[in-house]
N, C-alpha and C positions, 0 to 999 in steps of 0.2 A: 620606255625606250622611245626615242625621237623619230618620227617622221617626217619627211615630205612631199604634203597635198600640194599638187600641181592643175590647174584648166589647161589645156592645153588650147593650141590657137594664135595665140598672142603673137606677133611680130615683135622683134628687138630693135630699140631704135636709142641711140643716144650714146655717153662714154663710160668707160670703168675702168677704172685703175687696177692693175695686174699687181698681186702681191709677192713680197720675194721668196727665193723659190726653197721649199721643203727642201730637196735633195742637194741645194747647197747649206739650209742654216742646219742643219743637223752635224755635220762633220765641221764645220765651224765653230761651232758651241763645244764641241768634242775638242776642237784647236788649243780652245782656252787651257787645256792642262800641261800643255807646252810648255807654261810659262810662268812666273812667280810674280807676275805684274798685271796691271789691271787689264781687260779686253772690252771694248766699245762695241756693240753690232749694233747696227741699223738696219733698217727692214725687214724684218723678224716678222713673218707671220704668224698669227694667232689661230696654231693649228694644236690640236690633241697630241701629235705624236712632238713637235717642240714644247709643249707642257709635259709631256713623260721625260724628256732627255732633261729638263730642267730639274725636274725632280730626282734622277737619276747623279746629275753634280750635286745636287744638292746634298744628297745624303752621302756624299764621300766626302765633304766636305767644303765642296768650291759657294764663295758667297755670290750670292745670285739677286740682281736686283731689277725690279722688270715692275714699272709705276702703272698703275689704272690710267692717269694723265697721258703717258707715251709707251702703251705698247707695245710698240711694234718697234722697242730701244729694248735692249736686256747689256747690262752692266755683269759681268765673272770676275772672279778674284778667288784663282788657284793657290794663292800663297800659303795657306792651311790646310791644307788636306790631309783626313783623317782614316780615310778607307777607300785604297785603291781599286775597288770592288764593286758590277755592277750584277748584283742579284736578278734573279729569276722574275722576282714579285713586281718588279719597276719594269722589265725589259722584255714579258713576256707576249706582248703585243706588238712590240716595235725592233723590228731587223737593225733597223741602224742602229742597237745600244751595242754593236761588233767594234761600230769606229771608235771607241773608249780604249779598245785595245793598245793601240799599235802608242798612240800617246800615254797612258800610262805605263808602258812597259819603255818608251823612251828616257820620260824624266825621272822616272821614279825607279824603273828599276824591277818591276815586279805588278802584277795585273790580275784579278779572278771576275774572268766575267761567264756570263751565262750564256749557254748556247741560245741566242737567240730566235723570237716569234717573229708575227708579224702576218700580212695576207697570206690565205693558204692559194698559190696560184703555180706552186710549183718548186721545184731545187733550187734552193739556190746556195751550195754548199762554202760553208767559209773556209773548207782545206786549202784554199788560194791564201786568205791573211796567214793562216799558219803555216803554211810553206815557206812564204816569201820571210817572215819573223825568224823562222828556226835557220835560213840561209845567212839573215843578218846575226847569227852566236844565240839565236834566244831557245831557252830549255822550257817546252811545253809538253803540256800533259792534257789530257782530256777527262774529266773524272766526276760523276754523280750530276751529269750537264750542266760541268765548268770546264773553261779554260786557262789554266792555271800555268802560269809564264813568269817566266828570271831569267836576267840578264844583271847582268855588272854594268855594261854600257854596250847596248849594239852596234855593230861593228859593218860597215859601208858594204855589199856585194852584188853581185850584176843576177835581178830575180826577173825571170823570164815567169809569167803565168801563163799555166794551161790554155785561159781563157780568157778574154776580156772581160774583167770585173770592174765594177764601178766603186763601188767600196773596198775591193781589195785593192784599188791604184789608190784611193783615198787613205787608207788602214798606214799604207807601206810610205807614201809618201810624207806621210806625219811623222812618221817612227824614223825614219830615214833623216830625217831632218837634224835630230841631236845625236847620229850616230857617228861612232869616229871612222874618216874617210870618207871614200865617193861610193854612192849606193846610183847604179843603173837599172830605171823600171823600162822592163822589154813589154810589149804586145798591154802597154796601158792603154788605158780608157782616155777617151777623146772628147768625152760630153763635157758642154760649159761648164758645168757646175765643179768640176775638176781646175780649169783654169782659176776658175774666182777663188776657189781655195786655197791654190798655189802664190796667187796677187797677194792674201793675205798673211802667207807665212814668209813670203820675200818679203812684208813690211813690218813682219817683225824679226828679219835680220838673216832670215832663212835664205840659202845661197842653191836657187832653183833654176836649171832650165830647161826648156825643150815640152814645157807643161802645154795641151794642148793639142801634143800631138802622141806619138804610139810611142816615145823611147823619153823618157823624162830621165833627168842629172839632176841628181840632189849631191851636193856636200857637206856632212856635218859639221856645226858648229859645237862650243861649248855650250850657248844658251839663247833662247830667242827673250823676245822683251816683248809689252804691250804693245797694242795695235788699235786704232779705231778702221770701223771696213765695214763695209752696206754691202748687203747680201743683194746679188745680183739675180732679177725678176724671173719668177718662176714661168718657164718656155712651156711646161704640161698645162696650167691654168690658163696661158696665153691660148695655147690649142685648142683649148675646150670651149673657150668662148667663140674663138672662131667655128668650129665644129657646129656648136648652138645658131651662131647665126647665121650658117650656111643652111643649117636642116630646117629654121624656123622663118627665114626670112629678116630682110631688113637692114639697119647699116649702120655701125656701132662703131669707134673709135675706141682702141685698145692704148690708155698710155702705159708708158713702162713696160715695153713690149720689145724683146728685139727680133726684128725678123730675120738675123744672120742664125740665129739658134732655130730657127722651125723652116727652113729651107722645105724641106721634104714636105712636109702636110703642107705648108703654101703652094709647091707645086702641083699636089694632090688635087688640094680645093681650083686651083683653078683650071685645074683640064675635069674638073665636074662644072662649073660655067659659074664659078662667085668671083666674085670682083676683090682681089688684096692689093691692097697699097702699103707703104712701108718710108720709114724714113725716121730721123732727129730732131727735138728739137728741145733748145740749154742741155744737151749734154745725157736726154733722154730719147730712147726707140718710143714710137709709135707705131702701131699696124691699124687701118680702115681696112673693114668689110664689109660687103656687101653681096647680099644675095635676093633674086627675084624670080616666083616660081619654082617649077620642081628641076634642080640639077640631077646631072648625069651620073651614075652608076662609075665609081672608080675603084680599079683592083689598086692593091699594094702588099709588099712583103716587108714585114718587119728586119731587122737588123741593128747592129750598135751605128751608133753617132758617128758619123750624121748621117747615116741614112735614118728612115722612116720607122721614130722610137715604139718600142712595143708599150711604153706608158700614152701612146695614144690611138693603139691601135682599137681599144671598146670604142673610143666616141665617135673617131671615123666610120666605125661598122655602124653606128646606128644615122650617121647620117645616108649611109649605101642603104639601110633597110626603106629610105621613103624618097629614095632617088631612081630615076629613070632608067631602067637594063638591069645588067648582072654586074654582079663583083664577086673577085675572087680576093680571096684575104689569106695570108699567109704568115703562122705565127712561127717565129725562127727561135723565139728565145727564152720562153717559157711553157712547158708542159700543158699546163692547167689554165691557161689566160684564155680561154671561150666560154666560162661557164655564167658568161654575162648572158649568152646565145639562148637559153630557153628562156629566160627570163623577158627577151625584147620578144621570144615569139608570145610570149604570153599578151603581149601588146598587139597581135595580129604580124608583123614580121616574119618573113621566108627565108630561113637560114636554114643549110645543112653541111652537119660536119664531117671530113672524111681524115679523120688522125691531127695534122697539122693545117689543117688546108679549111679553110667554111664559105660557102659557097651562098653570096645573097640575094635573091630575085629583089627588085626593088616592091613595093607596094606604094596602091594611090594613097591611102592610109592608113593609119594606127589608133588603136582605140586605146581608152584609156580602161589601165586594171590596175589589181596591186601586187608588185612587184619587192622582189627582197635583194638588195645590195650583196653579192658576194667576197667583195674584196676593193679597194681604194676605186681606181676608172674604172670597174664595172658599174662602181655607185652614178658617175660622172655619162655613162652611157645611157643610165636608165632615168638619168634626168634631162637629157636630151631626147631620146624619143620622147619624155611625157609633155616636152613643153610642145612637140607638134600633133601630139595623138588628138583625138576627137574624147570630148569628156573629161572628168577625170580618172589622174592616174595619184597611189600612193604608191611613195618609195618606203621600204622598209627598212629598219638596218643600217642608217645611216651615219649610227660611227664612226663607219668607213672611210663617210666620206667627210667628216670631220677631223680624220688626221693628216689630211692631203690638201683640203680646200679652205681656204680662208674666207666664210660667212656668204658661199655660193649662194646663198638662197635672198641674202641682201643686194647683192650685187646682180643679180638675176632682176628680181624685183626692180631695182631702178633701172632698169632697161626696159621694163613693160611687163613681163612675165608674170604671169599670174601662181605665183608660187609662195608658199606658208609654212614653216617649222609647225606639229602638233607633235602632242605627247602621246601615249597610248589609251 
């Protein structure tokens, strides 16, 4: 099993191109069965968990073509499929094999997928997709951990969620798309990677609007058609470098970066005292950071988009662990998302938990130990404290953070960092 040896110390200095984002090319890749014609993605990151979803079409039958030369292009062609069905054995690491749902039970008619795995950081219940499914006529069952769904053709209805789901506004709005009528999503998710979704099923004929914001109008068609469409850059990886070079120091140019999607931790970072800039250029975001010295100790409470996402709530805590005063961090949206918190104490860090709430004294420093990844940004936290601890630090468990990050320890590395993949 993979590790990474970090020195810590290093200052980050130079640029890195931001790759596009996991929680968009996952339910785009899932898009492809929409449709009986070819689908183009561009910007595909070269992440573990888009290697399981490919291997997941692939055994239903979708041709899947994705060259050593241009990785980061994957070619789909749903026109033959042979098994509406995402088993257990493919999907029991990765949450998002739910979004196969709502699009095979669109085009096709009928869907068995598996109750879904993934980080253990807490509920996060899929009776939202089956709610909003069985309001649009679909007949589902629960059985032996599948979900086993028929429909003749779904049928357009106004699906309020309990909750704001990010995959269930995704699930519903694909399914929505070939059903007959107008289908209304009430109390939908707001996060970019929703919009970018919606941009590519309006270009393959999809008749979408209000995507964006909390009430989204889908009307069905008969059939959508091929699409070429660039996944739009992942805002969690943009954070995290920001994050690293607020805690380590130095001044790094993020391309492919939008800072309309990270508002909240921009404003974060700088009432702790780093320097962001932001802006265009051909038709791409850039964000500059820069940080000097020890900044200041910043509280935040998590929440849905756009306010301040709980996929960055670990990296911001480890930059409060060696920042100036207290912080108070408050997690809104998942049960289980602190148990990054003994692990940064293992690094010398002063956290204490009281239910939902962890409370950080800052420290002058952090020493380097070895520490073990418990889920995707807790891995991304605990390599940000190692690149400023004193010594070093091994991460453990790093699969984690190979299903979320695209080749963090390269792109680390040409910034200065003194950091290494080892095996056991």
């Amino acid at each position: 099993m993979d590790k990474l040896l970090i020195r810590g110390g290093r200052r980050l200095n130079g640029e890195v191109t931001i790759s596009g984002a996991k929680n968009a090319a996952l339910p785009e890749l899932c898009a492809a069965l929409l449709t009986a014609e070819p689908v183009r993605l561009a910007n595909v990151p070269q992440l573990q968990d888009v290697n399981t979803m490919l291997r997941l079409l692939r055994n239903m039958g979708v041709a899947v073509e994705r060259s050593a030369e241009r990785p980061h292009e994957v070619m789909l062609d749903a026109s033959a499929l042979t098994s509406p069905e995402a088993p257990y054995e493919l999907v029991k690491t990765m949450r998002a094999s739910i979004l196969a749902l709502g699009p095979l039970l669109a085009r096709f008619g009928e869907a068995t997928v598996s109750l879904p795995g993934g980080c253990a950081i807490g509920s996060r219940p899929v009776d939202q997709h089956i709610l909003g499914l069985q309001a649009m006529g679909a007949q589902i069952s629960v059985e032996h951990g599948y979900i086993i769904a028929r429909a003749k053709r779904l049928k357009g209805a106004r699906i309020v969620t309990d909750m704001v789901t990010v995959t269930g506004t995704e699930n519903l709005l694909m399914a929505a798309t070939l059903a007959d009528g107008e289908t209304l999503l009430e109390n939908a998710a707001q996060e970019p990677e929703i919009p970018d979704l919606a941009e590519m099923l309006i270009a393959m004929g999809a008749k979408i609007e209000g995507h964006g914001t909390s009430r989204i109008r889908i009307q069905g068609v008969e059939r959508l058609h091929g699409v070429a469409h660039r996944i739009v850059p992942d805002r969690i990886e943009a954070g995290t470098f920001v994050c690293a070079v607020a805690a380590a120091g130095g001044d790094v140019l993020l391309r492919d970066a939008r800072a309309g999607h990270l508002e909240a931790v921009i404003e974060k970072l700088r009432e702790a005292g780093a320097v962001v800039e932001s802006g265009e250029a051909d038709g791409r975001g850039w964000i500059r950071v820069r940080s000097e010295g020890r900044l200041k100790a910043v509280s935040f409470r998590t929440s849905e988009y756009p306010a301040f996402p709980t996929d960055m709530q670990a990296q911001f805590m480890a930059l409060d662990c060696i920042a100036e005063g207290n912080a108070v961090v408050t997690e809104t949206i998942f049960e289980n998302r602190f148990m990054h918190v003994n692990e940064l104490m293992r690094l010398g860090a002063n956290i204490s938990i009281d239910g939902h709430v962890a409370v950080v004294e800052g420290v002058a420093k952090l020493s380097g130990a070895t520490v073990m990844a418990t889920d995707l940004r807790a891995s991304a936290s605990l390599v940000i404290a190692g690149l400023v601890a004193e010594g070093q630090t091994v991460v453990d468990r790093i699969y984690h953070l190979d299903r979320g990050y695209d080749r963090i320890e390269t792109k680390l590395r040409a910034l200065g960092a003194d950091i290494e993949r080892v095996g056991t």
